[in-house]
C-alpha positions in Angstrom: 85.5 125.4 116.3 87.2 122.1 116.3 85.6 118.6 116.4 88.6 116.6 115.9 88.5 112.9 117.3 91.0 112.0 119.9 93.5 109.2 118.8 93.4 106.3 121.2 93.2 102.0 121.7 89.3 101.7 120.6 88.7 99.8 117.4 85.1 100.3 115.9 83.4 97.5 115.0 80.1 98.6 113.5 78.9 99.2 110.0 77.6 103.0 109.7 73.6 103.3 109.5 73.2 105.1 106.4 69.8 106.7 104.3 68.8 103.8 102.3 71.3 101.5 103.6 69.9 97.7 102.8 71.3 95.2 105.8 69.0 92.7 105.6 67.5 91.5 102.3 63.7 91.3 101.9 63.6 94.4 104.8 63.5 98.3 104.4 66.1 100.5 104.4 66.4 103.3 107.1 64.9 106.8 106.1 67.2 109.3 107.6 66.3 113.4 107.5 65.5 116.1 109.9 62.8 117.1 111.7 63.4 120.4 112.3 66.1 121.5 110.2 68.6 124.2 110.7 67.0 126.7 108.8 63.7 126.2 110.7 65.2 126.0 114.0 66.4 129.9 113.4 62.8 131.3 113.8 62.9 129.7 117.0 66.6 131.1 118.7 68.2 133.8 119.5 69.7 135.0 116.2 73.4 132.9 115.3 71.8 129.9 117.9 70.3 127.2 115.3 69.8 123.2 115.8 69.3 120.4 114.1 66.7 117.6 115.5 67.1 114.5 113.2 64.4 111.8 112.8 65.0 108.2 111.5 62.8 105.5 110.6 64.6 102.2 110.7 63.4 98.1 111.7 65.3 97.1 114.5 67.7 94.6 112.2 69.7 97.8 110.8 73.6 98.2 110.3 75.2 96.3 113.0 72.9 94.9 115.8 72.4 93.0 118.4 69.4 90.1 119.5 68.8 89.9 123.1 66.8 86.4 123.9 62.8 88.6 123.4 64.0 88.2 119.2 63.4 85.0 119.4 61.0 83.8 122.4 57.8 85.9 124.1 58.9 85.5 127.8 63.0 86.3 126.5 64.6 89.0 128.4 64.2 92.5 126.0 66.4 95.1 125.3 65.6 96.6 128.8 66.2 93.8 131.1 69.8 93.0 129.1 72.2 93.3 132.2 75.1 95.7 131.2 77.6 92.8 132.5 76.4 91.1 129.1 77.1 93.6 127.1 79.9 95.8 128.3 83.1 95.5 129.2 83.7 91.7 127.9 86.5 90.0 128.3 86.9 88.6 124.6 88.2 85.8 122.1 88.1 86.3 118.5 88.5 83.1 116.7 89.4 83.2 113.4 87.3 80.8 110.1 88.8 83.1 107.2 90.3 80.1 105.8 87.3 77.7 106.0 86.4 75.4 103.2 82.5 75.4 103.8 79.7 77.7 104.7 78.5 75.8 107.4 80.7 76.4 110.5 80.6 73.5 112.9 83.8 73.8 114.7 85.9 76.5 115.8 90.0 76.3 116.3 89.9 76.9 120.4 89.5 74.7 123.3 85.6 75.9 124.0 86.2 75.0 127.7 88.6 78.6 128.0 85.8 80.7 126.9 83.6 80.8 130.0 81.9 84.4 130.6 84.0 85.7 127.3 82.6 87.0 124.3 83.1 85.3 121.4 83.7 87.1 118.1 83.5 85.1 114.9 85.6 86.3 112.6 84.4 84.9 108.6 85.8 88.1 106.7 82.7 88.1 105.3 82.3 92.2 106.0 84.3 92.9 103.0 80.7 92.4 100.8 79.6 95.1 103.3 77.1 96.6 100.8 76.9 94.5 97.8 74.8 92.1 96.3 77.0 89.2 97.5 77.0 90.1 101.0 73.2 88.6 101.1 74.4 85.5 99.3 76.2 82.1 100.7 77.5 83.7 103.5 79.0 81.9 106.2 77.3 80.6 109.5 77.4 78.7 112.9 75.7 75.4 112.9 73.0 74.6 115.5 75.5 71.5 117.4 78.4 74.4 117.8 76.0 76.9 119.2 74.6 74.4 121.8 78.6 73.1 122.8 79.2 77.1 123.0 76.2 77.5 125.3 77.7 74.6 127.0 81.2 75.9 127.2 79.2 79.0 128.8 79.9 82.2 126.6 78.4 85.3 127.8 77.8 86.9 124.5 78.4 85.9 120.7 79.1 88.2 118.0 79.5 87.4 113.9 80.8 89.4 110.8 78.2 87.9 108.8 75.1 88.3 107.2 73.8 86.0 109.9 74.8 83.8 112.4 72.4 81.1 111.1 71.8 79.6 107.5 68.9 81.1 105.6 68.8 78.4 103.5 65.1 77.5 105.3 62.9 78.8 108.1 64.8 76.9 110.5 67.2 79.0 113.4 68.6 76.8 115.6 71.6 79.0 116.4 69.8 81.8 117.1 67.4 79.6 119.1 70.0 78.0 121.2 71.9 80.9 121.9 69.3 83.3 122.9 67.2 79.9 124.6 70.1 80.5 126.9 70.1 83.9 127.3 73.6 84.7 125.5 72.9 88.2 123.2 73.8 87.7 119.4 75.6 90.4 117.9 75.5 90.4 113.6 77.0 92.5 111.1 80.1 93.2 112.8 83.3 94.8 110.9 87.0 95.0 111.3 87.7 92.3 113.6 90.7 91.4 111.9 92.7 94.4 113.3 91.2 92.8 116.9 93.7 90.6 118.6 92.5 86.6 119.5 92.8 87.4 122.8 93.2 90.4 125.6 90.6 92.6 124.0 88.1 94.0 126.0 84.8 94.5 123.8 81.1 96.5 124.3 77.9 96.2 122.6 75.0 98.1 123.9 71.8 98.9 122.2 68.9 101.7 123.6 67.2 100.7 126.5 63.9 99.9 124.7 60.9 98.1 126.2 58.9 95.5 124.0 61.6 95.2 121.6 64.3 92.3 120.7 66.8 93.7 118.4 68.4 97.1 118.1 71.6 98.5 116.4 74.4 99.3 118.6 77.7 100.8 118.5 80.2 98.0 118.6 84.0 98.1 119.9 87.0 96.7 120.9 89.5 98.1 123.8 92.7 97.1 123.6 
């Protein structure tokens, strides 16, 4: 039987969720295995019929995610009331800061005004740590007075290929606060946005319809 993948003009933009994969410093990695395994599954079928079920236990904040506006406030929209129009579909700009001098990012190389009900994809390069100490470590980040001229400039949805779209440096969030304050999703630990182009990409990131909860992986990608 043949599972091979169909060639066509979709780029994927998410890290894979592995067993023991650490995204986030300081939180657990996912435990991957099977609930019923194949072997077990063959008391329970016709003889040659056997399935897998698979069970995962994972924080929300695993491989590449997405915040909608509940992450941050109580009375935010949640992963269930996320309109698919923000999510799907998105007409997008990817605005390249590979050659920045600083961490702090605190202005971005487009006219803001042209990115009105786009999403905007922030691409640092930063992926390349993907899975290595230094990925956790000075990484690169939107400042809190770009995030509020991007809610301005009225942005539907803004995604990073960073360890975070805000500092760490201290408790404080203020992109994340402005930007889902707003109701515009967040969308961190993206990958391979440099084989996106700036402009004429269509791009979809939607997470599991889950009640009571603000963050959940999804399945990131571009359509060109």
């Amino acid at each position: 039987m043949s599972f091979g993948m169909p060639e066509g003009n979709l780029i994927d933009l998410s890290h894979t969720v592995e067993h023991g994969m650490i995204t986030y410093k300081g939180l657990p990695a996912p435990i991957i295995c099977d609930y019923l395994s194949r072997e077990a599954s063959r008391d329970r079928y016709a003889p040659g019929t056997e399935f897998q079920i698979g069970q995962i236990e994972m924080v929300a904040n695993t491989g590449t995610y997405l915040d909608s506006p509940f992450h941050r406030y109580a009375d935010g929209p949640d992963l269930s009331e996320l309109a698919l129009e923000s999510l799907a579909d998105l007409d997008c700009v990817v605005v390249r800061v590979t050659d920045r001098r600083d961490r702090a990012i605190d202005r971005l190389p487009i006219d803001l005004a042209t990115l009105k009900g786009k999403a905007l994809l922030v691409h640092t390069g930063w992926d390349t740590h993907w899975r290595t100490d230094q990925y956790f470590e000075g990484h690169p980040h939107l400042t809190g007075e770009l995030a509020k001229s991007i809610v301005e400039a009225g942005v539907t949805l803004v995604g990073i290929d960073s360890f975070n779209i805000d500092s760490t440096d201290d408790g404080t969030r203020p992109v994340h606060s402005a930007l889902l304050g707003a109701g515009i999703p967040i969308v961190e630990h993206l990958c391979g946005l440099a084989a996106v182009p700036e402009r004429g990409a269509r791009f979809s990131a939607v997470p599991v319809k889950v009640k009571g909860m603000g963050s959940f992986p999804v399945r990131a990608f571009a359509k060109l």
